[in-house]
C-alpha positions in Angstrom: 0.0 0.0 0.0 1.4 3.2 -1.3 0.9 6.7 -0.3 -1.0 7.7 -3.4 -3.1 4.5 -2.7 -3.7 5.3 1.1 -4.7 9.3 -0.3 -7.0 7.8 -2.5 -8.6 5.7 0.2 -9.2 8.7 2.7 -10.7 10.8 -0.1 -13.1 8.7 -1.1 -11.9 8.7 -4.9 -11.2 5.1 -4.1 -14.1 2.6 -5.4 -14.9 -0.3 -6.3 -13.1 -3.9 -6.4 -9.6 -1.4 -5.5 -11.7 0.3 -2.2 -13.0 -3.7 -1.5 -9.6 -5.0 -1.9 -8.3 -2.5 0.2 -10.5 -3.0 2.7 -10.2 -6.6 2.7 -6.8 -6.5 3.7 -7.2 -4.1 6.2 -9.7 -6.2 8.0 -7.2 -9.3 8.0 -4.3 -8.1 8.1 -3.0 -6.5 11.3 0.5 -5.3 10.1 -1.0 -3.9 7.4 -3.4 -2.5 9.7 -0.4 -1.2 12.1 1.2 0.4 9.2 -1.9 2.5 7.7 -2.4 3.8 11.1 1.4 5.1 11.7 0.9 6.2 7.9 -2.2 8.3 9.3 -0.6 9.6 11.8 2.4 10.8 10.1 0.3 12.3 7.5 -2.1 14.1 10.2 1.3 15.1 11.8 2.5 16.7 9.0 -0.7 18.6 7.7 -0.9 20.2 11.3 3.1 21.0 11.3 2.9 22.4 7.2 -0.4 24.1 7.6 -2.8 21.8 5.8 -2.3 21.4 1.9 0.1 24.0 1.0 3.0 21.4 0.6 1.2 18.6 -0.6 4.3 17.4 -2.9 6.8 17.4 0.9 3.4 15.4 2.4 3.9 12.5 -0.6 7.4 12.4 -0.1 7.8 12.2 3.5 4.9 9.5 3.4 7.1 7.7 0.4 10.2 7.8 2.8 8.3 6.3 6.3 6.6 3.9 3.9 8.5 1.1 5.0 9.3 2.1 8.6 7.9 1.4 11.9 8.0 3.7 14.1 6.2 2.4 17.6 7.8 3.9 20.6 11.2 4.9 19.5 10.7 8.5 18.9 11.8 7.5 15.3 8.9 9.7 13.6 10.5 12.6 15.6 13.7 12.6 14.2 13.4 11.8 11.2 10.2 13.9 10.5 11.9 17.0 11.5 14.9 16.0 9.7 13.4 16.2 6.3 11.8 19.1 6.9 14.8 21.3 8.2 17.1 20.0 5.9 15.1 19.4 2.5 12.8 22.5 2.7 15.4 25.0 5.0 13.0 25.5 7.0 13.5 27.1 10.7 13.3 24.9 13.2 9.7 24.0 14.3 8.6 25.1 17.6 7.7 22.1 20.6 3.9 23.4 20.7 3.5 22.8 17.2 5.0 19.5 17.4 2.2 19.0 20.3 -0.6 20.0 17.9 0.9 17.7 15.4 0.8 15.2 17.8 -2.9 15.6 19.0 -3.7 15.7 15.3 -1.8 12.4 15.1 -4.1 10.5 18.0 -6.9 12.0 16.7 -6.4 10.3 13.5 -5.6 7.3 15.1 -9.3 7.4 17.2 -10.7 7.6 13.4 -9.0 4.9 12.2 -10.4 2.3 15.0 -14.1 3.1 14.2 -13.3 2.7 10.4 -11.5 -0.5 10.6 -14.4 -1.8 13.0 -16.7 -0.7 10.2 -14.9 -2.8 7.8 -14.6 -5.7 9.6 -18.3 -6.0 10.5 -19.6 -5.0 6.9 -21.6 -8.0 5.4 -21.6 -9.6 8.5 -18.1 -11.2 8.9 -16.9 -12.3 12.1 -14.0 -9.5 13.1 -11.0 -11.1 12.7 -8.4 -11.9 15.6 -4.4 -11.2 15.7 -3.5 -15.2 15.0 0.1 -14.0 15.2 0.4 -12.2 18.4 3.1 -14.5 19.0 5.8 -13.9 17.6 8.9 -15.7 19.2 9.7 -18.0 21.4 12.5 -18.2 24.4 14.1 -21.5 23.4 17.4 -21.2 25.5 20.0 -19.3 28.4 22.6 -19.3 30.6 22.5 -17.5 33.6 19.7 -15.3 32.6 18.4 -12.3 34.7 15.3 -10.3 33.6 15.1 -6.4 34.5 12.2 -5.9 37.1 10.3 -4.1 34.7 9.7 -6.9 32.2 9.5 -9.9 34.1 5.9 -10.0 33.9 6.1 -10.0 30.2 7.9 -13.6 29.6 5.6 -16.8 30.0 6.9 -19.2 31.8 6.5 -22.1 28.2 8.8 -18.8 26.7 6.4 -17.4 23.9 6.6 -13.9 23.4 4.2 -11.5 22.1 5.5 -8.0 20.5 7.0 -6.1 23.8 10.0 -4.2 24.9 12.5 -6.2 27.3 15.7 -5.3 29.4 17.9 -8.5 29.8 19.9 -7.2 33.1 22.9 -10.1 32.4 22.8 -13.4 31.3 22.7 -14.9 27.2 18.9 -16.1 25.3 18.2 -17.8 22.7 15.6 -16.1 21.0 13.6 -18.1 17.7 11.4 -16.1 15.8 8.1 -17.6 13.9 10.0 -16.5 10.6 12.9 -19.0 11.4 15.9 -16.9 12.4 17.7 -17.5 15.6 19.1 -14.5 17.9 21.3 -15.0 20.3 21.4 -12.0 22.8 24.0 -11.1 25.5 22.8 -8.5 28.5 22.9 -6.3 29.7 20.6 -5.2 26.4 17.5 -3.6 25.8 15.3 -5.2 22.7 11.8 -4.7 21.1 9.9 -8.0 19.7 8.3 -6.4 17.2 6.7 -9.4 14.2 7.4 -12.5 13.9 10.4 -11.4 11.0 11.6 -8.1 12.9 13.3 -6.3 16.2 15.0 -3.4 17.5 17.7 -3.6 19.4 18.4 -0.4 21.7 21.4 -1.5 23.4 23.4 -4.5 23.6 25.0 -7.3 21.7 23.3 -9.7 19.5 24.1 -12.3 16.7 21.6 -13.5 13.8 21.4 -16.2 12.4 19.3 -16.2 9.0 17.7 -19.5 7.1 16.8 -18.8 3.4 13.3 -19.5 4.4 13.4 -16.3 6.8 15.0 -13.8 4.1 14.7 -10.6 4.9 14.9 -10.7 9.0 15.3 -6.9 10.1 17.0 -5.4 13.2 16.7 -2.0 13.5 19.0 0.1 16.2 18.6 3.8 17.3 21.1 4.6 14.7 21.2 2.2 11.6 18.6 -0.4 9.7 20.1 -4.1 9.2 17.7 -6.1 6.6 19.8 -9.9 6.9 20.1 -10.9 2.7 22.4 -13.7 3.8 22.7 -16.3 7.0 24.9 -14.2 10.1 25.4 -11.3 11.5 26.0 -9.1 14.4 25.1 -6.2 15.8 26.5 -3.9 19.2 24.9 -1.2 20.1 26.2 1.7 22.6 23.8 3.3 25.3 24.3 6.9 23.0 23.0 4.0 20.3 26.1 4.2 18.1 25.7 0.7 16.1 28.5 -1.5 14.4 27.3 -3.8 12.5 29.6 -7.0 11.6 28.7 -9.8 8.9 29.8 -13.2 9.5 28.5 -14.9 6.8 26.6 -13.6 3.8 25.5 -10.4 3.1 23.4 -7.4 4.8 21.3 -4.3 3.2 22.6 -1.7 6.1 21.1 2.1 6.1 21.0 5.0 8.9 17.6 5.4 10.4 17.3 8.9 9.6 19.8 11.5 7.9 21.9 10.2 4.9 19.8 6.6 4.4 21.9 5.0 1.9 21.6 1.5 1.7 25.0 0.1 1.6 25.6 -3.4 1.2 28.3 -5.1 3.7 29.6 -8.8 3.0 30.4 -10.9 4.7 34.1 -10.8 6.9 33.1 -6.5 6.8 31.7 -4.0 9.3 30.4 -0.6 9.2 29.3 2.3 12.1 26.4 4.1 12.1 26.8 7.0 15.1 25.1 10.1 15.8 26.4 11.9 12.5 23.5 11.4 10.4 24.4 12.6 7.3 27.9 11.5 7.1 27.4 7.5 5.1 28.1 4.3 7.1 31.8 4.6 8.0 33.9 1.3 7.7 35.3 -0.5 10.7 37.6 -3.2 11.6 36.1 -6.3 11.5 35.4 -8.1 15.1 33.1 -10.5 13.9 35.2 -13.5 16.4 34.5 -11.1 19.5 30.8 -12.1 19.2 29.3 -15.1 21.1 27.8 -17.6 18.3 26.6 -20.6 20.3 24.6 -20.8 23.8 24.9 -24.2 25.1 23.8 -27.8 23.4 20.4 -27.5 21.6 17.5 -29.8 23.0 16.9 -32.7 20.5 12.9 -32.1 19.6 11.9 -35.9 17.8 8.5 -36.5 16.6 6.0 -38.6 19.1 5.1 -40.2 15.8 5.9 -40.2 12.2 5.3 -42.1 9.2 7.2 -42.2 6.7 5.1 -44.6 4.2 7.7 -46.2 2.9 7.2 -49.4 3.4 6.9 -51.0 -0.5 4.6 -53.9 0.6 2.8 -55.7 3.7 -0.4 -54.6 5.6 1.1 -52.7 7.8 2.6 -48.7 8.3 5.4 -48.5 10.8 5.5 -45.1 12.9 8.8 -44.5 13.8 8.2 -41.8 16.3 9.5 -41.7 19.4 6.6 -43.9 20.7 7.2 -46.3 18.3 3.5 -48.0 19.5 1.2 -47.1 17.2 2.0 -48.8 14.2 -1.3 -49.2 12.1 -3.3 -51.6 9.4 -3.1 -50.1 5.9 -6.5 -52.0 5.2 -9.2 -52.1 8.4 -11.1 -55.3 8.7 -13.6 -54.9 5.9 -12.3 -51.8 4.6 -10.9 -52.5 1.3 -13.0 -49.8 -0.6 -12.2 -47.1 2.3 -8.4 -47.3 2.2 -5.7 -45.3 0.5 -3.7 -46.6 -1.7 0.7 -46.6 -1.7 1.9 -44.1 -4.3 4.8 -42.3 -5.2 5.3 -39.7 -2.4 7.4 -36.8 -2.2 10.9 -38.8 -1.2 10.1 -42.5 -1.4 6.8 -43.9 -0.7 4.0 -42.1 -0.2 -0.5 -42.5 0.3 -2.7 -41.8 -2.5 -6.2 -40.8 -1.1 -9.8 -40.4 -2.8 -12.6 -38.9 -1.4 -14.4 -41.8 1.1 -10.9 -42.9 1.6 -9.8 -42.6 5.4 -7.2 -44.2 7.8 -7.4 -44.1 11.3 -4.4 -44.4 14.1 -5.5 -45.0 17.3 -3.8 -42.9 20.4 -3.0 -43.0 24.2 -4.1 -40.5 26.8 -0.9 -38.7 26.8 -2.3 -36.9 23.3 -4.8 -34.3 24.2 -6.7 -31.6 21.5 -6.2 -28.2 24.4 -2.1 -29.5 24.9 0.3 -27.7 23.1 1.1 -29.9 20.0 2.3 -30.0 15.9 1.1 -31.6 12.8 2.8 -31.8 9.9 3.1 -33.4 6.1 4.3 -33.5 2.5 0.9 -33.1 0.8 -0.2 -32.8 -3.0 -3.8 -32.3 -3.9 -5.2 -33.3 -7.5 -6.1 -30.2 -9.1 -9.8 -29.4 -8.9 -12.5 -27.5 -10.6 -12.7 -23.7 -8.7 -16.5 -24.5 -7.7 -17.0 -23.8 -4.6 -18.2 -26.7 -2.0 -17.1 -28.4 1.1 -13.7 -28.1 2.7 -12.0 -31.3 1.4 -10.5 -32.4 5.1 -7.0 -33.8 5.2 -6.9 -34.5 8.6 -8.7 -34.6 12.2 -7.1 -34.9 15.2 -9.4 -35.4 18.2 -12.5 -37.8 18.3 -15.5 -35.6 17.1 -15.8 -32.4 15.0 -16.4 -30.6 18.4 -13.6 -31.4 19.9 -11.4 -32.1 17.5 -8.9 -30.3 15.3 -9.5 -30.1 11.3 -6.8 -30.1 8.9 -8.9 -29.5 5.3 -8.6 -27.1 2.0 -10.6 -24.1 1.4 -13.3 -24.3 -1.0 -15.2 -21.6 -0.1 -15.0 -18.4 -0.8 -16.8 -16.7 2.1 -14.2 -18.0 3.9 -10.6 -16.4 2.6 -8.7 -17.4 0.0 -9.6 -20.3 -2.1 -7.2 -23.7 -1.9 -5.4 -22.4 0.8 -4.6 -24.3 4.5 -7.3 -24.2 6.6 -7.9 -25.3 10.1 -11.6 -25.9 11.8 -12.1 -26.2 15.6 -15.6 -26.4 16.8 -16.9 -22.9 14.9 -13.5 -21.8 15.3 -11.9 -21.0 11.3 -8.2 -20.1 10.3 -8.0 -19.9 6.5 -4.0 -19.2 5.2 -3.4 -17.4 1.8 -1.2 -19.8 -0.3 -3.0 -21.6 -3.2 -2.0 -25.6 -1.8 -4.0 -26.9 -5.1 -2.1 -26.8 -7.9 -1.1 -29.8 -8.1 2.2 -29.7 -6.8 3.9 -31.1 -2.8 3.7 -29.1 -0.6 4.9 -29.2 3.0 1.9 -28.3 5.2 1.7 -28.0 9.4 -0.2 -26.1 12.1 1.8 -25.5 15.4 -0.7 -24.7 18.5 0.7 -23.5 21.6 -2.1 -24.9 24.1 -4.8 -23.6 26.2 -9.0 -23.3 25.8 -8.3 -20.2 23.8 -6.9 -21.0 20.7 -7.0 -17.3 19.7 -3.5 -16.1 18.7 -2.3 -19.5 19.6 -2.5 -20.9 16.3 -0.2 -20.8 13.3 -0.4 -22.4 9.9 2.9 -23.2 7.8 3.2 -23.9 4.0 6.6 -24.9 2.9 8.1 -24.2 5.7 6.8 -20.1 6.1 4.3 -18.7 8.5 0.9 -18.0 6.3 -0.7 -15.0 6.5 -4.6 -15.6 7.4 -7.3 -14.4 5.0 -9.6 -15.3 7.5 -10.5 -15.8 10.9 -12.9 -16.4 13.8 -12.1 -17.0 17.3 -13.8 -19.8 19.4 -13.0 -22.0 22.7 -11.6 -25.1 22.2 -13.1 -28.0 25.4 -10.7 -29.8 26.9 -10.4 -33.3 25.5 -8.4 -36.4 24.6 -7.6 -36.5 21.1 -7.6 -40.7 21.2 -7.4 -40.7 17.2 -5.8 -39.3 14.6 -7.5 -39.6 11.4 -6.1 -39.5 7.4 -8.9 -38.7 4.6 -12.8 -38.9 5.6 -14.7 -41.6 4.3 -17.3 -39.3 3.0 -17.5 -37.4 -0.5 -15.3 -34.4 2.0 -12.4 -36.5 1.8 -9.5 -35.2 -0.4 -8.0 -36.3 -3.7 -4.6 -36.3 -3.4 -1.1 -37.6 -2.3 0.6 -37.4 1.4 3.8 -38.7 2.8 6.0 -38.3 5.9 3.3 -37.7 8.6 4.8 -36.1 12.2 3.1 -35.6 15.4 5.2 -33.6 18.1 3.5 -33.0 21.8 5.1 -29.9 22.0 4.7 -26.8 20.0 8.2 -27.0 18.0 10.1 -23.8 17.3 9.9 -22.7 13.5 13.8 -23.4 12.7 13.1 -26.9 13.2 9.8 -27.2 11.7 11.3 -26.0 8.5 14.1 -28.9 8.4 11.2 -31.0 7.9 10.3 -28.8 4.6 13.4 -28.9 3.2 
């Protein structure tokens, strides 16, 4: 969403399917949502500071330059708002009581906004969407850690982490991100969670590391904007937030915050300084990359209660070779010749072929329960289908009844978000993802849920190995319940048409980097 596009929208010269499509993301998309409101506020800001629409041109251009910044609680806008405006137009130096007009202006705006977006998300009666990403991160490891007072409150004891600002007094985390990278961060510091792909770092030490499947991981500092294009680096930032920034291994997109904002790649075995001359570019530094901690301690192994592989080439039986290793399960049921799936090529070996009425059922202990923290996840290809709309064609269910059970399917309808994507059913509960999974090609699908009766924010879908964004949602409670089977296909026409292989179960919520080994 562009400037022009966002002008357009708050005119009213914005109609039809480009206002709806507008509005459609708004109403599912909460980044999205974040970003039109500090885009508001900016733009409310500056009409109050330049005196309405005398200097519409500065407006676009200052709105083109924030476009892709986030501003929060940093005093960001501040700096880099007057900035422009000093330097760009000459002008004097703006006076603090206009900055507070600007400012009530800006909340103003931001009042506005909240009764618009609830008018969007109720119009033609769609259930209001909830934030299914409002964790973002998880704690997976430390050494001698010591929280400041002040944030304490804000770490769950299982480690998630919503977006928050934290002081880590002393002591080393391990920090996993829903993206996939891994940041290892040594106190004392001061950091910001701020998305699942994103931080700021205020003060302290910290070293990323970057899968390909997390591209674009962004830490932003006081002083300079790191956007990871590679797999390592490091950052250390000064309490006057001077930042040096040190690639270990690949290469980073580096650019000041405000002032001269550049973007000057550094590769990897190279360093650069951002400090508080602004309009002076990144100056070079001696590489220090070694001084930087890289490891914290042995990793946990994290293996599958169950997994199937399907590769056996004959016999009646599929072996799980999960860490159970007890559930290993008849291909055919007694009688059920016409309702099983068929072996089939799979995506590395062997594989199941399913049609619709086709099901297989695995029977499971009490230890598996539908409100426990838990993941799912599989190689799946679906047979290509006509667009029509009907019924969800259900993958998987895990849990004993459709009320109390989890549902793996593909959406078919079009009320409910974006056609073939991912979708998972609870109760009334709905998440719908946004990646087209039929078209006939394997992909790697899971849903990772982090426990409790409230699945709200607690859910997140995966297709090949990336966090989906949701095109749809609607909260419900989830009862508390033994899952006792997990069940492949459906045999009723809402079965799928397609092709699975290499089937995991974990009882835990696993952290994203290793979730996407299994994709890879």
């Amino acid at each position: 969403m562009n400037p022009e596009e966002l002008e357009s929208y708050l005119s009213g010269s914005l109609l039809g399917e480009e206002r709806d499509h507008l509005e459609h993301l708004l109403a599912h998309d909460s980044e999205l949502r974040a970003r039109f409101i500090e885009q508001i506020q900016v733009d409310a800001a500056l009409r109050a500071l330049l005196g309405g629409d005398g200097n519409h041109g500065l407006v676009k251009g200052v709105m083109a330059r924030l476009h892709s910044e986030v501003m929060s609680d940093r005093d960001f806008a501040k700096s880099v708002l007057l900035e422009i405006v000093e330097e760009r137009e000459k002008r004097r130096s703006i006076p603090w009581r206009d900055i507070i007009t600007a400012c009530i202006v800006s909340a103003a705006a931001s009042i506005g906004l909240l009764l618009l977006f609830q008018s969007i998300a109720f119009r033609g009666g769609q259930s209001h969407p909830h934030s299914p990403t409002s964790f973002v991160a998880h704690l997976e490891r430390s050494e001698n850690l010591v929280w400041n007072e002040s944030c304490r409150s804000l770490v769950r004891a299982d480690g998630w982490l919503t977006p928050g600002f934290l002081k880590l007094d002393s002591g080393s985390i391990a920090v996993t991100f829903n993206s996939g990278a891994t940041v290892l961060i040594e106190g004392p510091s001061e950091f910001g969670i701020e998305s699942g792909n994103r931080m700021f770092l205020k003060s302290g030490r910290l070293v990323a590391e970057v899968p390909d499947k997390a591209h674009g991981f962004t830490v932003n500092t006081p002083r300079i904007n790191a956007v990871d294009l590679g797999t390592r680096f490091g950052l250390d930032v000064t309490a006057d937030g001077t930042s040096d920034l040190h690639v270990m291994q690949g290469i980073v997109a580096a650019s000041r915050t405000s002032g001269n904002t550049a973007t000057t790649i550094v590769h990897e075995g190279l360093a650069v300084r951002a400090d508080g001359r602004s309009r002076s570019p990144l100056q070079s530094l001696d590489y220090g990359g070694d001084t930087f901690r890289l490891r914290l301690g042995a990793q946990s192994s994290k293996s599958p209660a169950l997994r199937f592989r399907f590769d056996e080439s004959s016999g009646s039986l599929l072996q799980d070779t999960g860490t159970d290793r007890r559930f290993d399960i008849a291909l055919v049921a007694p009688g059920g010749l016409d309702r099983s799936p068929r072996r089939s090529l799979g995506h590395s070996g062997g594989g199941l072929s399913f049609q619709p009425w086709e099901s297989l059922e695995i029977p499971l202990s009490p230890q598996f329960r539908v409100e426990q923290p838990h993941t799912i996840a599989l190689w799946l290809r679906l047979d290509v289908s006509d667009s029509g709309e009907k019924t969800p064609e259900r993958i998987l269910r895990f849990g004993d009844s459709s009320s109390q059970s989890w549902n793996l399917s593909v959406n078919h309808e079009s009320n409910y978000g974006v056609l073939g994507a991912l979708r998972i059913d609870w109760g009334r509960g709905i998440l719908v993802g946004s990646t087209d999974c039929a078209d006939g090609n394997w992909h790697h699908v899971a849903y990772r849920f982090l426990g409790g009766t409230d699945p709200s924010s607690r859910i997140h879908l995966f297709v090949d190995g990336r966090p989906e964004i949701i095109s749809y949602s609607h909260a419900e409670d989830l009862p508390i319940s033994e899952a006792k089977r997990l069940s492949l296909g459906r045999s009723q026409e809402e079965g799928f048409r397609g092709s699975i292989d290499d089937l995991v179960v974990f009882r835990i919520a696993l952290p994203t980097p290793t979730l996407q080994k299994y994709s890879n």
